[in-house]
VMD Tcl script that draws the C-alpha trace (Angstrom):
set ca {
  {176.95 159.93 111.37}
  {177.33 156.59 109.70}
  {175.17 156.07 106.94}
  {173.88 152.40 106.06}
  {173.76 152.51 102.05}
  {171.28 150.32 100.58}
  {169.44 149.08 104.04}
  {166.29 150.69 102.79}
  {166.21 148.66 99.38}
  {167.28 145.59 100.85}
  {164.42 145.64 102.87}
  {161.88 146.22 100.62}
  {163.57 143.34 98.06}
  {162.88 141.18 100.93}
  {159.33 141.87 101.73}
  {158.77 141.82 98.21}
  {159.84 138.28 98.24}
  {158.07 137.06 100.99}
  {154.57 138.19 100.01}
  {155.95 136.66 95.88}
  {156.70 132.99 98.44}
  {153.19 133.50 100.32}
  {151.56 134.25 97.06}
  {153.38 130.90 95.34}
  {152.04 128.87 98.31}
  {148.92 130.15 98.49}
  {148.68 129.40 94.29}
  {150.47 125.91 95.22}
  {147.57 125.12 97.89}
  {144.78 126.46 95.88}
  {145.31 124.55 93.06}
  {145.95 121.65 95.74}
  {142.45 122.11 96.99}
  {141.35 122.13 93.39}
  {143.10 119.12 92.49}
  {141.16 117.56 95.32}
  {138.17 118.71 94.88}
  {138.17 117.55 91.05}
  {138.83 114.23 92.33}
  {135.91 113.84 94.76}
  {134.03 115.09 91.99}
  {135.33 112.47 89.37}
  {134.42 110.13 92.23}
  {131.40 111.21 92.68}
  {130.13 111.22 88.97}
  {131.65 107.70 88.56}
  {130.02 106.25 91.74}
  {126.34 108.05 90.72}
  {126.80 106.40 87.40}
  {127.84 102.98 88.46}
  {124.86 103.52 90.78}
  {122.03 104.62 87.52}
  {123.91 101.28 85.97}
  {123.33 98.61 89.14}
  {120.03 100.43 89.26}
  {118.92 99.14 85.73}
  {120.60 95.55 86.05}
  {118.36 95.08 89.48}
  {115.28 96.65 87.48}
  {115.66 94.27 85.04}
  {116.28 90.88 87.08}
  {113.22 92.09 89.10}
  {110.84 92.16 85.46}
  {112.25 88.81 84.23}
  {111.61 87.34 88.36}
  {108.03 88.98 87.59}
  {107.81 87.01 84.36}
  {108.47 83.98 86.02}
  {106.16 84.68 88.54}
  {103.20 85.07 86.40}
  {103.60 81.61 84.19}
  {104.54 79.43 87.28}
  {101.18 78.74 88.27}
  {97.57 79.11 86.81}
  {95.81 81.83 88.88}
  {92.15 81.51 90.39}
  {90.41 84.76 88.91}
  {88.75 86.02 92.06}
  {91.74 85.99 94.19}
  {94.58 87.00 91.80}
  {95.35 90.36 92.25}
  {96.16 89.66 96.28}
  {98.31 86.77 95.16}
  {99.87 88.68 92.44}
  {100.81 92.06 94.68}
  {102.01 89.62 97.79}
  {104.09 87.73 95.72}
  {105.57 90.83 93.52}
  {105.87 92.59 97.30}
  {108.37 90.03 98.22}
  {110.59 90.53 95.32}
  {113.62 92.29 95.22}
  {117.38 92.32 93.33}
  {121.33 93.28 95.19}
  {123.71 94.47 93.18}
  {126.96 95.26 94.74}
  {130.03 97.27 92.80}
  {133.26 97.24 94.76}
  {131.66 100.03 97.82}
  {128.63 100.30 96.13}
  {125.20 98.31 97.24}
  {122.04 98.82 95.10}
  {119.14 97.13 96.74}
  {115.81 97.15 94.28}
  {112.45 95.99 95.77}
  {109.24 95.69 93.59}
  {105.51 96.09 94.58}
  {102.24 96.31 92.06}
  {101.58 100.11 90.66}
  {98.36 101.24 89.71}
  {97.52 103.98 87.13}
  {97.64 105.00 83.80}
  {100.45 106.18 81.56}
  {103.41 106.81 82.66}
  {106.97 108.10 81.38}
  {109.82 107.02 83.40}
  {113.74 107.50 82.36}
  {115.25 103.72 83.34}
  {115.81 103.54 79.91}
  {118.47 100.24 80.37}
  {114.76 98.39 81.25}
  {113.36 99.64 77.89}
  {110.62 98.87 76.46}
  {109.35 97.90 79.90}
  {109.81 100.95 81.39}
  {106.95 103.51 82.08}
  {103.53 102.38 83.00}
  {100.91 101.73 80.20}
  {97.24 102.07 80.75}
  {95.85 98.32 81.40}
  {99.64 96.52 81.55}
  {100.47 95.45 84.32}
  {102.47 97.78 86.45}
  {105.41 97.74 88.97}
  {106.83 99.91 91.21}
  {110.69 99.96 91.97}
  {112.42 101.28 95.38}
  {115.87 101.84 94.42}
  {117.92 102.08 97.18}
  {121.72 102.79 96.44}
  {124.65 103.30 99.19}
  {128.39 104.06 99.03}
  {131.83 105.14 99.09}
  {135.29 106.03 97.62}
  {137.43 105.97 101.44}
  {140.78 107.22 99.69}
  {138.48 109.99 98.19}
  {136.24 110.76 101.13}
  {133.58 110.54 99.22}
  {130.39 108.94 100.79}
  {127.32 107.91 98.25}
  {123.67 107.46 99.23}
  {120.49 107.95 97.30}
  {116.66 107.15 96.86}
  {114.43 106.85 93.70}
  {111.29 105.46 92.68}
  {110.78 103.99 89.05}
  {107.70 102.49 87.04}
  {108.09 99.60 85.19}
  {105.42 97.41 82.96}
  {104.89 94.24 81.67}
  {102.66 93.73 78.93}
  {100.36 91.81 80.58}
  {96.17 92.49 81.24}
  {95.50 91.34 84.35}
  {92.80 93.44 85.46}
  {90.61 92.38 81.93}
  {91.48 89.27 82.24}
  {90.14 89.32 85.67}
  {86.85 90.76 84.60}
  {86.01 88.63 81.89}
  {87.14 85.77 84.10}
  {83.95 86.83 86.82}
  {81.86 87.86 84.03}
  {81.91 84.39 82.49}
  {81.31 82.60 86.33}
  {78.03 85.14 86.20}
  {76.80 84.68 83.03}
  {77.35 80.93 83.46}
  {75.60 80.84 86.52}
  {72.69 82.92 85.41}
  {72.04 81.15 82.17}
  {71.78 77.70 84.18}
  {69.68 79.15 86.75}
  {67.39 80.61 84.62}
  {67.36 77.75 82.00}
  {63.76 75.96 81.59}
  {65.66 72.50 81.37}
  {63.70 70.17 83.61}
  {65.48 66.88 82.05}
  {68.68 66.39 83.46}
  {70.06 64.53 79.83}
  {73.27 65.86 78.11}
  {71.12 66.36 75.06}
  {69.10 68.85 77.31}
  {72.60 70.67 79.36}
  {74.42 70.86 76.45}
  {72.68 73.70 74.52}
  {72.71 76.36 77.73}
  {76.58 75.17 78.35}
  {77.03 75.98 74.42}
  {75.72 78.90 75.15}
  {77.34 79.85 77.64}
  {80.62 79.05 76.09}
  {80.18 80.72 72.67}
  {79.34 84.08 75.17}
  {82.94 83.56 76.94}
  {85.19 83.04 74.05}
  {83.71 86.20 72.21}
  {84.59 88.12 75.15}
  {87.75 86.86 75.44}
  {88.44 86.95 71.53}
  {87.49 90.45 71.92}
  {90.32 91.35 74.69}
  {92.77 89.15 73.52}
  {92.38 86.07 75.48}
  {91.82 82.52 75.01}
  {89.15 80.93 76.81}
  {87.37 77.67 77.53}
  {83.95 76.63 79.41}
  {84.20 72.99 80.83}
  {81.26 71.28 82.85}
  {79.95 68.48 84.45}
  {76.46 67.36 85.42}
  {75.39 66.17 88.97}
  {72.05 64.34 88.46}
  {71.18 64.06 92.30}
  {68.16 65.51 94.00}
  {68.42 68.70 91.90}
  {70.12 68.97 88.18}
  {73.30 71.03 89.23}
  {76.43 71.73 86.81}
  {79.61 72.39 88.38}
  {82.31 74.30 85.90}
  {85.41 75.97 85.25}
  {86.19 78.72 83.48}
  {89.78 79.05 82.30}
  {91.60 81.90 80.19}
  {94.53 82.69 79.10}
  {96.83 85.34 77.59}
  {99.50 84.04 75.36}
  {102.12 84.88 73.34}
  {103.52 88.11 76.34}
  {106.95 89.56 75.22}
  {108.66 89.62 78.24}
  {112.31 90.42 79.26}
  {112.80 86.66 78.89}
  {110.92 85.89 75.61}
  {107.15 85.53 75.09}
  {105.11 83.89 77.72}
  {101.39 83.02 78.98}
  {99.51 83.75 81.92}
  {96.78 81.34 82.99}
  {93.89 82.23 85.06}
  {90.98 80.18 86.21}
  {87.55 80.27 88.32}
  {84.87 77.90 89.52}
  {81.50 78.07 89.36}
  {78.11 75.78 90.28}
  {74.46 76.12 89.51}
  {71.50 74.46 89.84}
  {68.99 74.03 87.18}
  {65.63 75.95 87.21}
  {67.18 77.85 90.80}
  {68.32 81.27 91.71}
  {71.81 82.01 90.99}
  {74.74 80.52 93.09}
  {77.61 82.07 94.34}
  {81.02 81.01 92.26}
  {83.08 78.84 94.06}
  {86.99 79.69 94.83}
}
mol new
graphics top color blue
foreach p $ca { graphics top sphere $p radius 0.5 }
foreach p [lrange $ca 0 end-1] q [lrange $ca 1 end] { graphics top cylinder $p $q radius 0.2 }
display resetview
């Protein structure tokens, strides 16, 4: 019998070596997969923080378009918060990043105080009981091909602007009221300016309390229709001044109509 010296031992050297080779590549194409998978995740943190950072640009731009907003035009009391939430409703910001869109719309927010974390917005951001407040839709989408990493996320934010629209609003109507009931109930009979003048006075002093009171400036101006019937038609107009906004301090203007006759029931307040 022939005996085959060292077959046994060569065999085993060469198993041993092929599961050492399979073990190698399967090390080789692990860490592969980790090396990968550290990249999409670099990716990913860099394209959810470019996103947090197009988020807060379009956040602000949508505050300072609010600001503008507000001071283009004077606002008739009865009828500005419909203007006001159309208008804001129609706003909105892109902000684009290589891949990346953020698309930021705005509409009004009610409620009271509220914490919210777009700090890049502060002090604006949040809602404070009787500022006026906004709502944000933040929208962002994209991706990083080479990486195959594909980006898209959703997220609501509450912003503020320092201004009092609702009190402004009130005393606004409260001053067309009071107006109208201190004519109508007046006992002038003689349709002079020496007679008009003290209920007007009146009627004025009452307005700019309340609106010294809540921060406002206000006037009361009249004029007297002698016809059939002694009738005053007015204007009341108010304004808050001096708002620190995103672009500097501003003013918002507001203003409401009114007419009354002399000695007659109260009349509704014109628009």
């Amino acid at each position: 019998m022939v005996k085959h010296v060292g077959i046994g031992a060569t065999s085993a050297a060469v198993v041993i070596f092929a599961v050492i080779l399979a073990s190698n590549f399967a090390l080789f194409f692990a860490s592969q997969d980790r090396a990968t998978m550290y990249s999409r995740s670099d990716s990913e943190s860099s394209i959810s923080d470019t996103a947090i950072a197009l988020a807060g640009v379009g956040g602000a731009n949508i505050l300072v378009k609010e600001q503008t907003l507000l001071e283009s035009q004077v606002w008739g009391c009865s009828t500005a918060t419909t203007k006001i939430a159309d208008e804001t409703g129609s706003l909105s910001d892109d902000q684009i990043e290589g891949n990346l869109t953020v698309l930021v719309s705005a509409k009004l927010a009610d409620g009271g105080s509220v914490v919210d974390n777009m700090s890049m917005v502060a002090p604006f951001n949040g809602l404070i009981s009787g500022d006026l407040g906004i709502s944000l839709q933040v929208l962002a989408k994209g991706s990083d091909s080479p990486e195959g990493v594909y980006f898209s996320k959703h997220e609501d934010h509450l912003v503020h602007l320092p201004v009092h629209l609702q009190s402004a609003i009130a005393d606004c109507l409260e001053a067309v009221e009071t107006t109208t009931s201190r004519v109508s109930e007046s006992g002038v009979t003689n349709c002079t300016d020496s007679a008009v003048y003290p209920v007007m006075k009146a009627a004025s002093a009452t307005l700019a309390s309340t609106a010294r009171r809540d921060g406002f400036q206000a006037a009361l101006d009249y004029s007297v229709d002698r016809g059939a019937q002694c009738t005053v038609d007015f204007e009341v107009s108010l304004a808050q001044v001096g708002i620190q906004g995103p672009s500097g301090p501003f003013i918002m203007r507001m203003q409401e109509a009114g007419s009354a006759t002399f000695g007659s029931p109260a009349s509704e307040p014109q628009e």
